[in-house]
C-alpha positions in Angstrom: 0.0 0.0 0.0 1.3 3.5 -0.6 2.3 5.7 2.3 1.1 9.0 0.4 -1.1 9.6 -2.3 -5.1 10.8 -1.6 -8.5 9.3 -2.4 -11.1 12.0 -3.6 -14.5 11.5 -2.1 -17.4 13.3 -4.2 -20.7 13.7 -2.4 -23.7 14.9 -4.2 -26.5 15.5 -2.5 -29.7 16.8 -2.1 -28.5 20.3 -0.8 -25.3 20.8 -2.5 -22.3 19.1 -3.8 -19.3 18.0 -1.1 -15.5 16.8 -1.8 -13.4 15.6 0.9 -9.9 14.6 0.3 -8.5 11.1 2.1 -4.9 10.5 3.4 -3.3 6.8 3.1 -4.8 5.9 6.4 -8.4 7.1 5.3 -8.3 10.3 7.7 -10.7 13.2 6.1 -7.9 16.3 5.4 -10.2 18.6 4.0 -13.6 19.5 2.9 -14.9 22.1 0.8 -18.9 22.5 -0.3 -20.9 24.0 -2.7 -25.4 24.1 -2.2 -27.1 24.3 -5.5 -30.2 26.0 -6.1 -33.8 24.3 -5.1 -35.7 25.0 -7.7 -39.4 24.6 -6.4 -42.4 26.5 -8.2 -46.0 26.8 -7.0 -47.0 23.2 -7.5 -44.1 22.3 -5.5 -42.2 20.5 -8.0 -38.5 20.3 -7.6 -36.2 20.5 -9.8 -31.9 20.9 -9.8 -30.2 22.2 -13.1 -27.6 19.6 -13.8 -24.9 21.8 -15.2 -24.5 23.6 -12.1 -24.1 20.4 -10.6 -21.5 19.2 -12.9 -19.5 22.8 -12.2 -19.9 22.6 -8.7 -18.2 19.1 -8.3 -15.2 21.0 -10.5 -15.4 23.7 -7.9 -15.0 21.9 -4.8 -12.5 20.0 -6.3 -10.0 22.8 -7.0 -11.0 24.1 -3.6 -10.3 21.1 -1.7 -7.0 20.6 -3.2 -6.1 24.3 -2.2 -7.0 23.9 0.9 -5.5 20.8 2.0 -2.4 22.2 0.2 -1.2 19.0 -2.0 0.2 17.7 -5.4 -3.2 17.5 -6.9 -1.6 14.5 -9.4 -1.1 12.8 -6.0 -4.7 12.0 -5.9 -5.2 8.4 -7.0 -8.6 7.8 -7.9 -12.1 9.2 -7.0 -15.1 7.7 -5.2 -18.6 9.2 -5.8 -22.1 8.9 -3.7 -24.9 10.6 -5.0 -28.9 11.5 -3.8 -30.9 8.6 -5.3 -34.0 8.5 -7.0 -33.4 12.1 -8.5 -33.9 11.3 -12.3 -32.9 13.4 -15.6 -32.3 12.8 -19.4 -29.9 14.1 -21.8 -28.7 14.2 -25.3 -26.0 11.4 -25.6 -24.1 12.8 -28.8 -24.0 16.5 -26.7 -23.8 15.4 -23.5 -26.1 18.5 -22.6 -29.5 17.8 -20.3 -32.8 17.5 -22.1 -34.9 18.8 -19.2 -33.5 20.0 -15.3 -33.1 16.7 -13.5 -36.5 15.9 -11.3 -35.9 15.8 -7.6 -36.5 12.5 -5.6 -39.3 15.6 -3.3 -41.3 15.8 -6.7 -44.4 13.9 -6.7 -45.4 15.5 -10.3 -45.5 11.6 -11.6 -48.5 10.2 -9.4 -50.8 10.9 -12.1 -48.9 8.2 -13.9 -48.2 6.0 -11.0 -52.2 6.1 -10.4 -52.5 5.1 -14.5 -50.6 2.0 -13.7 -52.4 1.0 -10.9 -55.6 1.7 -12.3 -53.8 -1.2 -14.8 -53.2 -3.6 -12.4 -48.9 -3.0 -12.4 -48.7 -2.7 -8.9 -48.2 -6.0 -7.9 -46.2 -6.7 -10.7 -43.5 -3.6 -10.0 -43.4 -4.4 -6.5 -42.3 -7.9 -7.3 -39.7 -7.1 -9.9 -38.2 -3.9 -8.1 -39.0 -4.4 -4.2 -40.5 -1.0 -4.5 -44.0 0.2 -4.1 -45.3 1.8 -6.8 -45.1 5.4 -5.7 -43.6 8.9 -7.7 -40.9 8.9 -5.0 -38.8 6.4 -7.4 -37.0 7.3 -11.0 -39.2 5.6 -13.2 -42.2 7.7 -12.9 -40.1 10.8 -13.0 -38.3 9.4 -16.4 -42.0 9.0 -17.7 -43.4 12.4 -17.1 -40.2 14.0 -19.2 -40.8 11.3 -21.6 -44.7 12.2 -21.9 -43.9 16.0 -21.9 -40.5 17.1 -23.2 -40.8 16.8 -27.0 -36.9 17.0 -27.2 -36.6 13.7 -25.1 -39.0 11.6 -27.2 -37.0 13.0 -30.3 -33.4 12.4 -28.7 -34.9 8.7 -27.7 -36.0 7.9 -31.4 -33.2 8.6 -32.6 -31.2 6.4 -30.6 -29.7 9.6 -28.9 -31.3 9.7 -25.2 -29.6 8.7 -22.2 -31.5 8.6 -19.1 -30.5 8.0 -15.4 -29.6 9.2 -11.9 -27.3 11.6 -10.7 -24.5 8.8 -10.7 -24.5 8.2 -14.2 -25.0 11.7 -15.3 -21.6 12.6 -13.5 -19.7 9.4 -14.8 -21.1 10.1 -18.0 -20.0 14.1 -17.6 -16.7 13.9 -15.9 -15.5 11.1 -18.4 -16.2 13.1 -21.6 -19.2 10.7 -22.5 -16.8 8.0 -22.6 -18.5 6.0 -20.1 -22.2 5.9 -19.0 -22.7 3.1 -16.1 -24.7 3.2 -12.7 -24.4 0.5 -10.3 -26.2 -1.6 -8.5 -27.5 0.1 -5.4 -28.9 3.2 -7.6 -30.4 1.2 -10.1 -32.4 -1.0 -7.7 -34.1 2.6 -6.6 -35.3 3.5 -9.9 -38.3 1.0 -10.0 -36.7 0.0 -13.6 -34.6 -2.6 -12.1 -35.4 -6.2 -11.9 -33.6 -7.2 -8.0 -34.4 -10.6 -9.1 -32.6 -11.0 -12.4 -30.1 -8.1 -12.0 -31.2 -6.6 -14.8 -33.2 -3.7 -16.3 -37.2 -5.3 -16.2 -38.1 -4.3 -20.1 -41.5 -5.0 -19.4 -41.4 -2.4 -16.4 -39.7 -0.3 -18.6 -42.2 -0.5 -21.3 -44.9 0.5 -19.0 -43.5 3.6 -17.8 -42.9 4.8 -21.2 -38.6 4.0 -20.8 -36.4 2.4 -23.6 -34.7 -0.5 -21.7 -32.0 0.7 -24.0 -31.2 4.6 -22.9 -30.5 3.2 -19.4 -27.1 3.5 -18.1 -25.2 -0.1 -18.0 -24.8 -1.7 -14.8 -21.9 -2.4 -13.0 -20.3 -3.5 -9.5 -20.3 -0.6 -7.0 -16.2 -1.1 -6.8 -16.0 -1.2 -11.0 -13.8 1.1 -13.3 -16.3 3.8 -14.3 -13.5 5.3 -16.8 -11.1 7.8 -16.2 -11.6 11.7 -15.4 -8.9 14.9 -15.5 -12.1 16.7 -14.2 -12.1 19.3 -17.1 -8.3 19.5 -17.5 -7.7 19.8 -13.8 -5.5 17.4 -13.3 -2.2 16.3 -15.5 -4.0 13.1 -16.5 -7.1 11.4 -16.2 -7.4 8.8 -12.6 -10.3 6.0 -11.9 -13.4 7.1 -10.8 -13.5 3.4 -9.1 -16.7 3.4 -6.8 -20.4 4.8 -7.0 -22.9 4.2 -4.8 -26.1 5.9 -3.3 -25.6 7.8 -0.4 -27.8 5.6 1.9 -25.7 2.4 0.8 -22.5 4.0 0.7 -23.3 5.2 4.3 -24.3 1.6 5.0 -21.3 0.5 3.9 -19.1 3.2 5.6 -20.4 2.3 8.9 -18.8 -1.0 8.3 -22.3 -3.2 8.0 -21.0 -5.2 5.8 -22.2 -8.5 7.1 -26.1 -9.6 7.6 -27.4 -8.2 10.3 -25.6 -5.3 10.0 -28.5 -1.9 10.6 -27.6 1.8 10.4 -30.3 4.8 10.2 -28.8 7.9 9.2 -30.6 11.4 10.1 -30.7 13.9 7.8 -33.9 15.8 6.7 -35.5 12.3 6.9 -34.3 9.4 7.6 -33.0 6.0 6.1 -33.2 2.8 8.1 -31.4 -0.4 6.7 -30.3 -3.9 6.9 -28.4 -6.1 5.1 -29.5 -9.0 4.6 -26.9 -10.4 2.6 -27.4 -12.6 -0.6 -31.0 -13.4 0.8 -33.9 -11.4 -0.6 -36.6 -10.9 1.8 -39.8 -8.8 0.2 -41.7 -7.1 2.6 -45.7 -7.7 3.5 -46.2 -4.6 5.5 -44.1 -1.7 4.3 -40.8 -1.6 4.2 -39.2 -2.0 0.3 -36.0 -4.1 -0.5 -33.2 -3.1 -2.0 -29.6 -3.8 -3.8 -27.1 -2.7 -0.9 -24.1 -3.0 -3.4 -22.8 -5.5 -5.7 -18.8 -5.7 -4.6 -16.2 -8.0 -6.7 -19.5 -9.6 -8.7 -21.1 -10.5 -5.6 -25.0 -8.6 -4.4 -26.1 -8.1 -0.9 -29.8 -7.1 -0.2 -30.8 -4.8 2.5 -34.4 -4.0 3.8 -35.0 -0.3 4.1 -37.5 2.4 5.4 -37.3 6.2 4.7 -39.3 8.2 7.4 -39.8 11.6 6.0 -39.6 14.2 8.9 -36.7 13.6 11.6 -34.4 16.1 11.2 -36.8 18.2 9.8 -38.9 18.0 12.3 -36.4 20.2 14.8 -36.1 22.6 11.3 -39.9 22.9 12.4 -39.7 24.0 16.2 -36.7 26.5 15.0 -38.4 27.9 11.8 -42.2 27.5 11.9 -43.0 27.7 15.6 -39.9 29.6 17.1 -39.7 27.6 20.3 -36.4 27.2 19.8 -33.6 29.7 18.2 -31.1 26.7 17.5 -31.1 22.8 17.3 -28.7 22.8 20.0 -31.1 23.8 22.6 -33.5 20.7 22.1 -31.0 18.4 24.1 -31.5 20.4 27.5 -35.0 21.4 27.0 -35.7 17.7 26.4 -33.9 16.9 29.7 -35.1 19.4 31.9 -38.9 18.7 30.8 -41.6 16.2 33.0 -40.4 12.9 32.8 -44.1 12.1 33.1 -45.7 14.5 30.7 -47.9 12.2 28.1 -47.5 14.1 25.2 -46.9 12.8 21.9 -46.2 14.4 18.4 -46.9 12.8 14.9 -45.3 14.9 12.2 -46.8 13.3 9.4 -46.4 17.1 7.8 -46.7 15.7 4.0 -48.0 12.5 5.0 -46.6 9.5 6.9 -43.8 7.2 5.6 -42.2 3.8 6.0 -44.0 1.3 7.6 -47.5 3.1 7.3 -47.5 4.9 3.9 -50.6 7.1 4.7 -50.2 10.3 2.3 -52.9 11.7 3.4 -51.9 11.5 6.6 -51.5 15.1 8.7 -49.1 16.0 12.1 -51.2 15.6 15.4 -50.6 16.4 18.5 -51.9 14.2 21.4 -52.1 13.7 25.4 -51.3 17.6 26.7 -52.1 18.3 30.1 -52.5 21.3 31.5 -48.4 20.8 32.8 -48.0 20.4 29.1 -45.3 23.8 28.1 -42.7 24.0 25.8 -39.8 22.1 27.1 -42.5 20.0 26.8 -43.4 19.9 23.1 -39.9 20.0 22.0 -39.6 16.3 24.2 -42.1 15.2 22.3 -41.0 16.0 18.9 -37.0 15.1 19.7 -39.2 11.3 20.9 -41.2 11.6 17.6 -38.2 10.9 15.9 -36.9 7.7 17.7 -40.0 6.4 17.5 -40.6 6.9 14.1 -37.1 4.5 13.9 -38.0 2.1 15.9 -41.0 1.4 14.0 -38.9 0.6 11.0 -36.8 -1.9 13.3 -39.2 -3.5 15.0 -40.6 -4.4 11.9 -37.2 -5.2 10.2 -37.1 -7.9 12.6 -40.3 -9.4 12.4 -39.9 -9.6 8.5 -36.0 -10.5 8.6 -35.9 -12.4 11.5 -32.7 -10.6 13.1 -32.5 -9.5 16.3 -31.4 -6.0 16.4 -28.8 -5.9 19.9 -27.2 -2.9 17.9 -27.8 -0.1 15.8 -25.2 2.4 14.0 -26.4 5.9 13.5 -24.8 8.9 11.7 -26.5 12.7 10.9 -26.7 15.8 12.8 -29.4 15.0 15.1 -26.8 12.0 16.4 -25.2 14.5 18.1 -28.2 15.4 20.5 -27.7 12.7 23.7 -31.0 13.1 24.4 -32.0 11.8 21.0 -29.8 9.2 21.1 -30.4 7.7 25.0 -34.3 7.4 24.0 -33.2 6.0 20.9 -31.6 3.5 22.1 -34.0 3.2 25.0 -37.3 3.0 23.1 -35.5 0.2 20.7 -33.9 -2.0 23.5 -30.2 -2.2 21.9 -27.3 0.1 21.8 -26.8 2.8 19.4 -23.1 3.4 17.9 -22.7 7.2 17.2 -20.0 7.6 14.4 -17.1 10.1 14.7 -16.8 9.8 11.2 -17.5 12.5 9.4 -19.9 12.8 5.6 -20.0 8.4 5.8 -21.3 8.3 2.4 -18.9 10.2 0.9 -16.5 8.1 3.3 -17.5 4.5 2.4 -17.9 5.7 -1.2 -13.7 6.9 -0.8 -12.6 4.0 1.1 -14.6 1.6 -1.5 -12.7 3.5 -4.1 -9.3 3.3 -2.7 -9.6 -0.5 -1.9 -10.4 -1.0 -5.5 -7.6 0.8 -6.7 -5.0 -0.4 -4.8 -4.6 2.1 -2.4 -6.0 0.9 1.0 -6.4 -2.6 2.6 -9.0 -3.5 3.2 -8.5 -5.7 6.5 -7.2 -2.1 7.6 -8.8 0.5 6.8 -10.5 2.6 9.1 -13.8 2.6 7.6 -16.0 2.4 10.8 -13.7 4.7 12.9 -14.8 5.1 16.8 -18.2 5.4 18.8 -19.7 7.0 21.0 -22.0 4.5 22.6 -25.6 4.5 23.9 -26.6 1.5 26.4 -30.0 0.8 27.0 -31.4 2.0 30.3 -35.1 1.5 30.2 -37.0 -1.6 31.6 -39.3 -3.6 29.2 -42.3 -2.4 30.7 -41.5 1.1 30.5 -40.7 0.6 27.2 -43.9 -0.9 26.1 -46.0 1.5 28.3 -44.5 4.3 26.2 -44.2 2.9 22.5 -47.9 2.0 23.2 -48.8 5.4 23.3 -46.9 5.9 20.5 -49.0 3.6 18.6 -52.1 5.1 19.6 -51.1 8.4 18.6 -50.3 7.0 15.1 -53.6 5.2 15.1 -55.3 8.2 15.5 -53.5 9.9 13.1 -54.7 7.5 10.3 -57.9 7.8 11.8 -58.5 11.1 10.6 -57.5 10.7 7.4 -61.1 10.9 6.1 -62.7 13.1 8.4 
């Protein structure tokens, strides 16, 4: 292995574009980000403009490389995680987007998810893709530009259309149109994907409108994408040598590499997973399956969950109600409110997510007392959050079978204690808090470098150290209070139709 050289880790997310640069013993030396613009309009569609994307990740490059002060030919290959599900087309002979690339938020394709169902595809997708059918995904995003962007269905008979995620729009970008590939872990959240066969499901594709054929190739997560100089920045061209979707490169960062193995990470929302290995388990009651990765030839399955308001959901007391002028606050609010107080909160704000899937769902507020103030509230909602988790657990092992004794966890809310003791009490095992910073772009880097030759991986540092949360809660206790919990979600779908 070498003892200098750098592995460059390229995160692009939902918010803004992130390089990090990694030293021969995987330690983060610098960081530079860019946000892109949210481009929202009155029917709440979101979009992103792809070429500012594509100059960003050139951007943050050159700045992390200035600031880390280093030979940038030093840097031996790149790494990228991306936000999944966001979907876009362009022109394959000019390499210039048909349309602004649809946001994973955007819901503008349930028109055409209810035209399938109406159908009878439901059933069918859900087999073939372990996803419900639902706009959330790529496909119905890909058939909404292909029913209403004239230059797409021209570019596409012509033989001229590339469609695909973020991933392979960057691979495709940064490698002069050399190379368009995605791997496994983004395709299998496109709802185009077969999880079954490994391959793109043409009759799936058909339905949606979606030539099998402009679809990206798909290859390991630790493949040779090509090479990139990243628009003549650097003397000569280096292997972009891992993609993966955040979530899964996350996964994989916090070292879960073996069945069993659960992280949730807290962002805005939240994604829960657990790999399951080379067993495919397809979920009765809510949760979808997915491709973790595919490493040296070889897939691994996880189980997931997205809850859409964690993080968010402190965004909300800050923002909206102004209980609280920063996050930081929640943690001895929380601790200083009554132990006893019965409130509980249900931010089903645009509906509720994994394992209940109620979009009509709204937030509700339950079990105030008089003694009920605003240390209070802000308890509530920091517990709305665990327990929104530890639904997703508790029924990842009633559908896997696993007992969950521990959980990893990574995201800014994992540095509230509060959070993470109830966490870890409401669920009954310990929960690992990572010191390692950005883990997607992080197991995205270290899969990178291990693929080129760079780290070992018997040594590599991928998981880091923790800071960890033992349960301290009795079962009775536990069940007193997650009851409650349930009640207060019951109610919630209750009202959906009053």
């Amino acid at each position: 292995m070498p003892e200098q050289g750098y592995i460059l880790g390229l995160d692009q997310s939902t918010q803004g574009t992130k390089a990090l640069l990694y030293d021969a013993a995987g330690k983060i030396i610098a960081r530079s980000d860019l946000p892109h613009r949210q481009i929202i309009d009155e029917r709440g569609w979101v979009e992103h403009d792809p070429q500012e994307i594509l100059e960003n990740v050139y951007k943050v490059t050159a700045d992390v490389v200035k600031k880390a002060s280093i030979n940038k030919a030093e840097i031996a290959a790149i790494g990228i995680s991306n936000q999944r599900e966001t979907a876009m087309a362009w022109n394959r002979k000019t390499g210039k987007p048909v349309y602004p690339a649809i946001v994973w938020q955007c819901a503008r394709g349930e028109a055409i998810c209810e035209r399938l169902r109406k159908l009878g595809w439901a059933e069918k997708i859900k087999k073939s893709t372990g996803l419900f059918l639902s706009p959330y995904f790529s496909a119905a995003k890909l058939a909404w530009i292909m029913e209403n962007v004239e230059e797409a269905r021209t570019a596409a008979e012509k033989g001229e259309l590339c469609c695909g995620t973020m991933d392979s729009w960057l691979v495709y970008s940064l490698t002069g149109g050399q190379s368009f590939k995605t791997d496994y872990s983004n395709a299998s959240r496109t709802q185009l994907f077969n999880i079954v066969e490994l391959s793109w499901d043409k009759a799936v594709c058909d339905a949606f409108g979606v030539k099998a054929d402009t679809l990206p190739q798909v290859v390991d997560s630790d493949a040779f994408y090509g090479k990139t100089d990243l628009d003549g920045y650097l003397p000569e061209g280096i292997p972009i040598h891992a993609v993966m979707g955040d979530s899964h490169a996350a996964l994989l960062g916090q070292g879960c590499l073996m069945p069993g193995g659960v992280k949730a990470t807290y962002g805005t929302g939240s994604s829960v997973m657990i790999n399951t290995g080379r067993k495919r388990i397809d979920s009765k009651k809510g949760l979808v399956t997915s491709l973790a990765w595919s490493l040296g030839g070889e897939v691994n399955y996880v189980l997931e969950g997205n809850v859409n308001y964690t993080g968010a959901v402190i965004s909300w007391l800050k923002n909206d109600l102004g209980l609280i002028q920063s996050a930081a606050e929640t943690q001895n609010m929380a601790k200083t409110a009554n132990p006893t107080d019965t409130t509980y909160l249900v931010p089903a704000f645009t509906g509720l997510g994994a394992p209940y899937w109620q979009n009509e769902a709204k937030g509700l507020i339950t079990g105030m007392t008089r003694m009920t103030g605003k240390n209070e509230l802000v308890k509530a909602a920091l517990e709305s959050i665990a327990y929104q988790i530890a639904d997703v657990l508790r029924l990842m092992e009633e559908e896997s079978g696993i007992k969950i004794t521990s959980l990893r966890v990574d995201g800014g809310p994992t540095g509230n204690e509060y959070l993470m003791q109830f966490q870890s009490d409401i669920q009954g095992c310990e929960v690992l808090v990572s010191d390692v910073e950005e883990l997607s772009a992080s197991g995205a880097a270290y899969l990178a470098g291990i693929a080129a030759g760079f780290y070992d991986k018997n040594k590599i540092a991928s998981t880091g150290n923790h800071k960890v949360y033992k349960t301290l809660m009795n079962d009775n206790k536990r069940e007193i209070l997650y009851s409650g919990w349930r009640e207060a979600i019951e109610r919630t779908i209750q009202h959906i139709d009053v």
